[in-house]
C-alpha positions, 0 to 999 in steps of 0.5 A: 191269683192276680198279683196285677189285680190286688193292692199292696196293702194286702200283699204279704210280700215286698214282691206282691206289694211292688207288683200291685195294681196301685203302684203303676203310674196310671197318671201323668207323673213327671213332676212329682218324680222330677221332685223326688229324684232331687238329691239335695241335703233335704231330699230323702236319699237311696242308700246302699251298703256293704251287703256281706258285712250285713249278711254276717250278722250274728244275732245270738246275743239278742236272741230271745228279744229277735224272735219275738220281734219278728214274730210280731211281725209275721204276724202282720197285724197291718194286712189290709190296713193302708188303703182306702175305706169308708173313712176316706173322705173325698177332698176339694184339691182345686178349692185347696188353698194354693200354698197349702196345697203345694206344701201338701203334696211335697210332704207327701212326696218326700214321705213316699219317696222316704218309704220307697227308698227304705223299700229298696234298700232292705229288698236289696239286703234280704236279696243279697243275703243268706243269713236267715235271721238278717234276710227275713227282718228286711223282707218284712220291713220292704213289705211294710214300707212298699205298702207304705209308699203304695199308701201314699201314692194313692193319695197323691193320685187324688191330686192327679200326680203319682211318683213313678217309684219304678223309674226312681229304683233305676234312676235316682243316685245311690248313696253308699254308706257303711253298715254301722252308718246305716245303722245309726241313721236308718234307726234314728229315721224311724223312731222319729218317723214315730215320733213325727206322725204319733205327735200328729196322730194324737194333736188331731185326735184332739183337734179332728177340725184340723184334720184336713186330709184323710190319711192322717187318720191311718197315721197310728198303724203307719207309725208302729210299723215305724217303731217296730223297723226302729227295734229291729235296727236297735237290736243289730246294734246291740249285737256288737257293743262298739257300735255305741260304746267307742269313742269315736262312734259316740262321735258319730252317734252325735253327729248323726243325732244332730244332723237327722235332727237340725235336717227336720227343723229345716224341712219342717220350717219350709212349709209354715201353710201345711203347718198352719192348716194343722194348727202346729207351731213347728218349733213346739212340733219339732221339740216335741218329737225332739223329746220323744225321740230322745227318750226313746233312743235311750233303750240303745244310744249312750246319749241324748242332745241337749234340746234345751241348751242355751244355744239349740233352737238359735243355732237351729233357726240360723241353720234355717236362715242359711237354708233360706239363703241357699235356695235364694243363691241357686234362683239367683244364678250367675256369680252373685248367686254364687257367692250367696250360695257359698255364704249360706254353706258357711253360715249352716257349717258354722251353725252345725259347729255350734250345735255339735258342741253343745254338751250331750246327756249321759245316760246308760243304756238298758241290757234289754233295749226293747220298747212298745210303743207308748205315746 
């Protein structure tokens, strides 16, 4: 067969899922990937990590729950899914409201090269390893998420820009972090990645008029891929109790509980037309997968934020404004852009402080952390 001709949506592999027709950058792509190779505290990162380490993962203690997780999953009940068929419907990109537009097409941006930097990783993981427990789980999550990517380059194409995803794999900057850290927040990026597209998934189930764009229809299967990545990433943390039961991790798993979540206030906050058209207020949106994000991150973390504290939503909206004077501080340029870059820092450093204080909830975690997805 003709690995060139196929999609990667019927790939079995992360190798024929990179190597489909559908990933060549058939347009003229360079400000799409000028957008995605930015590496700001906004910008879906690429991360690498101690390989070896990963490799000497022991998952017996999980044992039972593993093996039926990654049955699911050879199972593939995705095959086929993520591409277009007769429920694509064709969309006006030039009678698009222009704001709307361009906050469009960033969303769908940062989501491909969210997914594509998830590919890369766990190809690299299953690549460098031996251990086959370990090198099997990331071959079928690289499969899941280059289908993903692939996905949503076709949908961009439409727009008549694609992500040149081969030159962000030799070009973006690399972001090292240690095992346990990408843990924590490779877990935490996929349960609310869940969290995020079941929440749009079932508000246009009830409002269809505002579906204006036909991939939120293929969202549900997107975001049980999610949920099963999140399960896997739970069950390695489960495979050490110090991952989630020392003091000073519990330290880092609030940090990075708070980081993940003010970072998607923020971004979400940046695109009110995008949020408009689908009829979301992106507070309630953002509480909302706040919410099922926390009670979901019981099965495996030791605490959920306080997301009704007197102090959150303030502290996240001045997070918000900080941004807002950032941005404003680098178009600025010069000394005085300076000095307001350097005042929004402080006012987001600060803001973050106050957010981390906040008290979290205690809760204990299960034997048994597995989950089905349920919203």
């Amino acid at each position: 067969m003709n690995v060139h001709n196929t999609h990667s949506a019927d790939a079995s592999t992360v190798e024929e899922a990179l190597a489909a027709g559908n990933y060549d950058p058939v347009v003229d792509s360079k400000t799409a990937t000028d957008v995605a190779m930015q590496n700001t505290l906004l910008t879906p990162r690429f991360y690498t990590t101690d390989f070896d380490e990963m490799d000497a993962i022991d998952v017996s203690p999980v044992r039972a729950e593993w093996d039926q997780l990654i049955g699911q999953m050879k199972a593939d009940p995705n095959k086929g899914h993520f591409k277009k068929n007769e429920d694509w419907d064709n969309i006006d990109w030039d009678g698009m409201d222009p704001q709307l537009k361009a906050e469009f097409i960033d969303f769908l941006i940062s989501s491909c090269t969210a997914e594509f930097s998830g590919c890369v990783l766990y190809k690299e993981m299953k690549r460098r390893g031996s251990n086959d427990d370990i090198t099997t789980l990331f071959q079928l999550m690289a499969r899941d998420e280059a289908r993903h990517a692939g996905f949503i380059n076709d949908a961009l194409r439409e727009a008549g820009i694609a992500v040149n995803l081969g030159f962000l794999t030799q070009s973006k900057k690399y972001t090292y972090f240690r095992p346990k850290f990408i843990y924590y927040a490779t877990y935490l990026s996929e349960k609310i990645g869940y969290a995020r597209y079941i929440t749009i998934y079932r508000h246009l189930e009830a409002h269809p008029d505002k579906r204006f764009h036909p991939i939120f229809k293929w969202f549900k299967e997107w975001c049980n891929d999610e949920f099963s990545h999140g399960e896997a990433f739970a069950l390695l943390m489960k495979t050490d109790p110090k991952l989630t039961e020392s003091f000073a991790n519990k330290l880092w798993i609030k940090f990075f509980l708070t980081a993940v979540y003010s970072t998607m206030w923020v971004r979400d906050h940046q695109r009110p037309a995008f949020h408009e058209a689908l009829g979301v207020d992106p507070a309630w949106y953002g509480q909302e997968v706040f919410r099922k994000t926390s009670e979901i991150s019981k099965q495996v973390f030791p605490m959920t934020l306080d997301i009704d504290h007197p102090r959150w939503i303030p502290a996240l909206d001045r997070m918000q404004d900080a941004n807002i004077q950032i941005a404003a501080g680098k178009k600025q340029g010069g000394v005085g852009g300076w000095f307001k870059r350097m005042g929004g820092s402080a006012k987001a450093g600060f803001a973050f402080l106050s957010l981390m204080t906040i008290p979290a909830h205690s809760n204990a975690v299960p034997t048994n952390p597995r989950l089905e997805p349920a919203y």
